[in-house]
C-alpha positions as CSV (number, residue, x, y, z in Angstrom):
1,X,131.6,82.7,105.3
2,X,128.4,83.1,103.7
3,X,129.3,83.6,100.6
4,X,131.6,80.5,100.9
5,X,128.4,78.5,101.6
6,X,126.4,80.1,98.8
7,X,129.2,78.7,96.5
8,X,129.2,75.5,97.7
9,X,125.2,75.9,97.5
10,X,125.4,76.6,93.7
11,X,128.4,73.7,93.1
12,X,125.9,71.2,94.2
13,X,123.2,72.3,92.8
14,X,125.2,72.7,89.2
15,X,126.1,69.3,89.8
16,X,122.8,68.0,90.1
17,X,121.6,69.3,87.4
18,X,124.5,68.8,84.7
19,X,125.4,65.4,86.5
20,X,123.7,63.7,88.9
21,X,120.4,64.2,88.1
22,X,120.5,62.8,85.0
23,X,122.5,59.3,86.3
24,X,119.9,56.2,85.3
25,X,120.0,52.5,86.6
26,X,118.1,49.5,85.8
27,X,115.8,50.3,89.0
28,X,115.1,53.6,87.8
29,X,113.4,52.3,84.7
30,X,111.7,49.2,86.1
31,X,109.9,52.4,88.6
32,X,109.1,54.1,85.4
33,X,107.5,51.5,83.9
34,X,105.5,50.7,87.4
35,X,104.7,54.4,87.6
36,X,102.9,54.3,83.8
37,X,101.3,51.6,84.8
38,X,99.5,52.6,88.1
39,X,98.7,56.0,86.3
40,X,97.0,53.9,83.2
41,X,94.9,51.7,86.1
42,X,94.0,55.5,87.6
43,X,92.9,56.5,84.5
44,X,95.8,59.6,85.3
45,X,96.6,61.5,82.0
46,X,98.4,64.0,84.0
47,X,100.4,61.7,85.5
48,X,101.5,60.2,82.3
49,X,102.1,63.1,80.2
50,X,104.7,64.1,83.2
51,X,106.8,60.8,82.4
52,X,107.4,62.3,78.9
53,X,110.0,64.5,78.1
54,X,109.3,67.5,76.3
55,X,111.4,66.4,73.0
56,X,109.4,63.3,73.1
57,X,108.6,61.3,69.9
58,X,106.7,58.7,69.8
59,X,106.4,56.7,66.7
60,X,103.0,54.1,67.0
61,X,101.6,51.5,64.6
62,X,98.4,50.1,65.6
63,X,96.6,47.2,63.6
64,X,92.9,46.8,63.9
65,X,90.4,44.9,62.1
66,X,93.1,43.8,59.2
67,X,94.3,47.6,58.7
68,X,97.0,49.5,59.9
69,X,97.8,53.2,60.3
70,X,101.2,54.9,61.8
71,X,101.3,57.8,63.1
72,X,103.8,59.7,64.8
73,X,103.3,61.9,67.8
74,X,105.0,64.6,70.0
75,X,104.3,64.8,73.7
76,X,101.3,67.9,73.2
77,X,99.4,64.9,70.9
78,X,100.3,62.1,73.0
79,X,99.1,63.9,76.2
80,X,95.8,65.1,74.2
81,X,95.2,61.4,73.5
82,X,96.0,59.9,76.8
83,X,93.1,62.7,78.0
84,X,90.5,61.7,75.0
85,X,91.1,58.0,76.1
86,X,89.8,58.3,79.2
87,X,87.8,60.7,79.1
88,X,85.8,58.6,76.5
89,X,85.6,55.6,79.4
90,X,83.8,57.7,81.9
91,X,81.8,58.5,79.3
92,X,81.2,55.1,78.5
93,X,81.0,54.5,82.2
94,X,78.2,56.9,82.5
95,X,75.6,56.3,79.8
96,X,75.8,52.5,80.1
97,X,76.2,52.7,84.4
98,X,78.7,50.0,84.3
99,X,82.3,50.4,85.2
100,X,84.8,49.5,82.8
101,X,87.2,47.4,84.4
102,X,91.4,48.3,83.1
103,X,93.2,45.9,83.6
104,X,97.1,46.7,82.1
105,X,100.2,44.4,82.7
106,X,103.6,44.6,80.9
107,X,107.2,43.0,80.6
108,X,110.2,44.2,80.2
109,X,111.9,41.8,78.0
110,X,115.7,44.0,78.0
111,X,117.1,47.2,79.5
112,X,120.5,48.0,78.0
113,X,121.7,50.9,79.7
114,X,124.1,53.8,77.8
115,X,127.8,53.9,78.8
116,X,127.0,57.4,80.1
117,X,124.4,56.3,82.4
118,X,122.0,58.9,81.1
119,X,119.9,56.8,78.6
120,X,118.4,53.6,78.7
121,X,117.2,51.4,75.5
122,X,114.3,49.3,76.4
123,X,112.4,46.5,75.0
124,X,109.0,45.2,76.0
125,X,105.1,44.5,75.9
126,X,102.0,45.8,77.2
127,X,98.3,44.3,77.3
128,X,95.6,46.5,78.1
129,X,92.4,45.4,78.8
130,X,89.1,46.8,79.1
131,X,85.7,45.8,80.3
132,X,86.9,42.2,81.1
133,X,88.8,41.4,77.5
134,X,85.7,43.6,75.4
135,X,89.0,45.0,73.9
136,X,92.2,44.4,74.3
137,X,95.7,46.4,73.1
138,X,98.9,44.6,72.9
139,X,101.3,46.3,72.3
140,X,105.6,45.7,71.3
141,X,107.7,48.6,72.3
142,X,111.3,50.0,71.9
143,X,111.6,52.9,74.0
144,X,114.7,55.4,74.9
145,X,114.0,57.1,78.6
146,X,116.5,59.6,79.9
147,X,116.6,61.6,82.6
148,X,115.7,65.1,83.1
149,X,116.0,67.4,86.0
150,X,116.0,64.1,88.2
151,X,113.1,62.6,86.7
152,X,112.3,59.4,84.5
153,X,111.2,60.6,81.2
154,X,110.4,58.8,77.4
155,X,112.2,60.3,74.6
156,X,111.6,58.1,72.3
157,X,109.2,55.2,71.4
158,X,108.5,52.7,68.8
159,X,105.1,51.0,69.6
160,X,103.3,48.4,67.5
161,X,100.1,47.7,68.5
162,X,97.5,44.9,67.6
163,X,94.0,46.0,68.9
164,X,91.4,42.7,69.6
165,X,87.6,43.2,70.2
166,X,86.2,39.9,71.4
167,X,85.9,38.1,75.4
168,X,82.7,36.4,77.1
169,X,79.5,37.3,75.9
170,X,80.8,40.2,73.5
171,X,79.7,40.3,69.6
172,X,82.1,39.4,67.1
173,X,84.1,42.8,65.1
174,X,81.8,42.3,62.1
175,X,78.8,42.9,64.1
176,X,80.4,45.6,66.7
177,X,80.8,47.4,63.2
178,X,78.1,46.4,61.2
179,X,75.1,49.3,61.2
């Protein structure tokens, strides 16, 4: 009898994890997408780098002050950035004693979900803000999320990002840059 049950035991568990744990619906992503966004208000690099799978490519154009550079990143990079990010706005926080308000909101202009139910194409945009519209990231995304081991997780990204320094009372770019 008990090895009956420990069959059973390992049949459900096999199908978990070759099956239904990697089923996706249309809610699932909409709770990624709430999830990033909470950790990003948090200021949680942990709890973004765990939202990416470990095969994770993310492809990123940003344009700033007329110029644009791509770069593509895997999840090691993209977690080491996440981390620099904010650790350079406590750092920011701390030798100017104000706090640096993040404010991030984002739409989710299409889900198209695979046939498969294991992948999910999604189309969107972000704005992050910080320190009341000092700077501002808007960014266009085309992402792939699957999921692994029962959990949400980016595969794949295009981003395009356009980065804006400006808002009440804050210089203009040429004299944030100028020396």
């Amino acid at each position: 009898m008990k090895q009956i049950a420990i069959v059973v035991a390992l049949c459900v568990g096999a199908w978990y994890f070759f099956i239904g744990g990697r089923k996706l619906d249309e809610s699932m992503v909409r709770d990624y997408y709430q999830n990033e966004a909470m950790a990003i208000v948090a200021h949680d690099a942990d709890r973004l780098c765990k939202q990416l799978s470990r095969k994770a490519v993310i492809e990123t154009r940003i344009t700033a002050l007329g110029r644009t550079e791509e770069r593509t990143h895997d999840r090691e990079s993209a977690c080491a950035g996440a981390r620099k990010t904010f650790e350079n706005l406590r750092e920011v926080t701390d030798r100017t004693g104000v706090l640096l308000s993040v404010d991030y909101d984002y739409h989710i202009d299409s889900v198209e979900i695979a046939t498969n139910r294991r992948s999910a194409m999604v189309k969107g945009t972000s704005v992050l803000k910080v320190g009341e519209s000092a700077f501002q990231l808007k960014t266009s995304f085309n992402q792939r999320l699957e999921r692994e081991l029962g959990q949400m997780r980016l595969v794949h990204a295009e981003d395009n990002t356009v980065a804006r320094f400006g808002g009440r009372g804050v210089m203009s770019q040429g004299e944030f840059f100028r020396k």
